[in-house]
N, C-alpha and C positions, 0 to 999 in steps of 0.2 A: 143225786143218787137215789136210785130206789131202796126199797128195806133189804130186799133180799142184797143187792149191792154192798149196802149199809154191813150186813149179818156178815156177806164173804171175805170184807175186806180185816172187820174184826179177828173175824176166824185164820184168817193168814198172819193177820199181827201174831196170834199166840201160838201158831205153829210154826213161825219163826223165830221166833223168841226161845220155844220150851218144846222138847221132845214130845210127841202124842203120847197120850197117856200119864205123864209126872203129874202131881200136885203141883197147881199154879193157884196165888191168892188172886182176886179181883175185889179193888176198893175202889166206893164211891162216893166222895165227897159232896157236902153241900148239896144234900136234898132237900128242895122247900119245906118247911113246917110250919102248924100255928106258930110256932114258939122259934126259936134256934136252929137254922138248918141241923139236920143230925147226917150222922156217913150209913153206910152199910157193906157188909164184906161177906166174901163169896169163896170157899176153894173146891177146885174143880178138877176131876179128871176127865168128863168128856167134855173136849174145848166146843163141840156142837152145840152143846146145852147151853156153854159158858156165850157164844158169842150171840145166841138168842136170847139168852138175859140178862148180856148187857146193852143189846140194840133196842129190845123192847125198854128198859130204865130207860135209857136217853133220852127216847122217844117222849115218853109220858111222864116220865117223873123230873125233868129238866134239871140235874143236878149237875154245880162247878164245872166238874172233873169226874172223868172214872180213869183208873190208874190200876197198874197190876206191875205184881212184884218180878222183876226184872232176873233173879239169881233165884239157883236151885234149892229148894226150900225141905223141908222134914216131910215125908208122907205121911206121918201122923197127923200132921192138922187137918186134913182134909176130914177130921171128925168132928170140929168144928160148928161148920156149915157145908155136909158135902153136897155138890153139884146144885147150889142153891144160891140166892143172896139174902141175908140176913140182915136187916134194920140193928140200928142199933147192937152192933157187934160188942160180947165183954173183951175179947182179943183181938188181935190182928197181928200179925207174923213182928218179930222181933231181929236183932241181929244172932241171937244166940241160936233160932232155928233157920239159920243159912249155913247151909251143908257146901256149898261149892261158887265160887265167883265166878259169875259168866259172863257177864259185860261188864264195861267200862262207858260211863255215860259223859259225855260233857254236852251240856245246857246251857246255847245262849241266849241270852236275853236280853229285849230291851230294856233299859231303864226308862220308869214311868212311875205314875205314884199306884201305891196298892191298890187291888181290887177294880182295875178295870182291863180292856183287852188292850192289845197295843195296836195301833193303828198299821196300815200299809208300810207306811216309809219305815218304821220303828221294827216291823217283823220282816223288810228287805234288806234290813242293816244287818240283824243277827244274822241271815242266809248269809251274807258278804262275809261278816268277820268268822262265821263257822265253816267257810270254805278255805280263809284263812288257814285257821288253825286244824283243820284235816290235814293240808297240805303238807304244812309243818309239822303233825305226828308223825305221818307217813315217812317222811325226808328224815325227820332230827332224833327219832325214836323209833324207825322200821315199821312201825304199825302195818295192819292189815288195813285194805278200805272197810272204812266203815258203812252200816246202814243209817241211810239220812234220812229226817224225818223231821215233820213240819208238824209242832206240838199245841197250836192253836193258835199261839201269842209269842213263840219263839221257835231256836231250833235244836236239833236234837242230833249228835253224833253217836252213834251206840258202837264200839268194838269189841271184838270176839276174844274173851279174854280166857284165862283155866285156872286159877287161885283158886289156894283154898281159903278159909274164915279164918284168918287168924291174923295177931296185932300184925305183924310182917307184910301182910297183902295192903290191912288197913292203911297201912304208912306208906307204903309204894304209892295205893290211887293217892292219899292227899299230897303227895307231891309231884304225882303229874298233874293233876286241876291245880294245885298251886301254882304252877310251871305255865301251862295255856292260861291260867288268869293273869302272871304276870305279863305275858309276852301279849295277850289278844284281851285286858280287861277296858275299862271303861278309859280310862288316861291314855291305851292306845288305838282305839278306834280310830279309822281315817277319816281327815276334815273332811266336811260336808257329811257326812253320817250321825245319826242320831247315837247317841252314846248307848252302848251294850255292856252286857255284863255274863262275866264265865262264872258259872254256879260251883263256889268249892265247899258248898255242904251236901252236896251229893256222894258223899265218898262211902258212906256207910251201906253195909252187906245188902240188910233190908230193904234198901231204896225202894221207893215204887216211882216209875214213869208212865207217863199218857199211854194209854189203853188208843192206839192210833185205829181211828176209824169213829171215833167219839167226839163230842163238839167240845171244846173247852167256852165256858161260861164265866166269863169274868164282868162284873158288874151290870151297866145294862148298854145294850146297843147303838149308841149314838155318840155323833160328831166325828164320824170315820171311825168309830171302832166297834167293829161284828165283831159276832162270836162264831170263829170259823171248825169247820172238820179237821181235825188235825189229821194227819195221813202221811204213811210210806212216801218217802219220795225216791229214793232210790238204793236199791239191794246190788250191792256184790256180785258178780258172776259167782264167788267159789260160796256164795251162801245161795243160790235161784235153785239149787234142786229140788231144796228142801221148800221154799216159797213156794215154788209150783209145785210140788204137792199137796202145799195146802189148799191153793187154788183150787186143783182139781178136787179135794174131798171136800172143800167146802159145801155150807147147808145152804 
């Protein structure tokens, strides 16, 4: 992909995700340092700015992860760090400044040991068993299709949820990820597949997920395991209006 490629596909993540214009965080993990990698955090309202300064990061500052908060957040933080990214942030968004639940995330994943990426056959197990358990939201729960998405090292279901913050919403998500863990966790993977795994600490308001259009960096690149672009794999027809709009505005 070229930069600009790089820049519009960012740009489409955030304007499917979040109305043009809201306050959106962008966090970035695992930036090189002499010392400790350190993160840095960004809130934006023009997502233009936003997805030229996360494309230029990636590029040159090769950090983990960049990640942005998934649910509708306070417009006051955008005073922050607005339409900037900040080293070394003293804050970054909490559960108590999530005004609205907007998605609903499940994350699968292969099982591997920490801090490396997952190999091919390991990131075509997750696609299998998350096509799985789409199925099964859709059928056992009504769900909407969801937006699918290839998180670098796993995969990523997002659905279109409207909860507000409160313990009640809280309890609902963990027991639907309770629910697809039990029926799609690692104990039921199908033989001949690398064992996966459905993430049930994602449930919390705050959540941040993969900023898709960004490399996720896990450890270092050998013996079959890149570090791949994570990226859209596939949008909804009753969500494309809005994708293609971003499309078309994109920088």
């Amino acid at each position: 992909m070229t930069d600009l490629q790089i820049t519009a596909e960012i740009y489409r993540t955030l304007t499917l995700f979040h109305e043009p214009g809201s306050v959106i965080e962008i966090r970035v993990l695992g930036i090189p340092d002499r010392g400790k990698p350190h993160q840095a955090s960004g809130y934006f309202t023009d997502f233009q700015t936003a997805a030229k300064a996360v494309a230029s990061c990636d590029a040159f500052r090769s950090p983990s992860g960049i990640y942005f908060v998934m649910n509708r957040l306070n417009p006051a933080l955008l005073a922050r760090s607005p339409d900037r990214l900040t080293d070394y942030p003293q804050a970054t968004t909490s559960d108590a400044d999530i005004i609205q639940r907007q998605w609903l995330l499940i994350d699968v994943d292969p099982d591997r040991p920490k801090g490396i990426s997952s190999s091919d056959e390991e990131l075509n197990a997750a696609r299998i068993v998350a096509g799985d358990a789409r199925d099964w939201l859709r059928t056992e729960a009504q769900f909407l299709e969801p937006i699918e998405a290839m998180s670098g090292n796993g995969w990523h279901l997002l659905f279109p949820i409207d909860l507000p913050n409160d313990q009640e919403s809280t309890a609902t998500v963990k027991s639907i990820l309770a629910a697809v863990a039990a029926t799609f966790g690692a104990d039921k993977t199908p033989d001949g597949l690398p064992k996966v795994t459905v993430d049930t600490a994602v449930f919390n308001p705050s959540r941040i997920t993969k900023l898709y259009g960004t490399v996720a960096r896990k450890g270092y690149e050998i013996g079959g395991r890149p570090h791949r672009r994570s990226e859209i794999v596939s949008v909804p027809d009753y969500l494309k209006p809005q994708a293609e709009k971003g499309e078309s505005d994109a920088p």
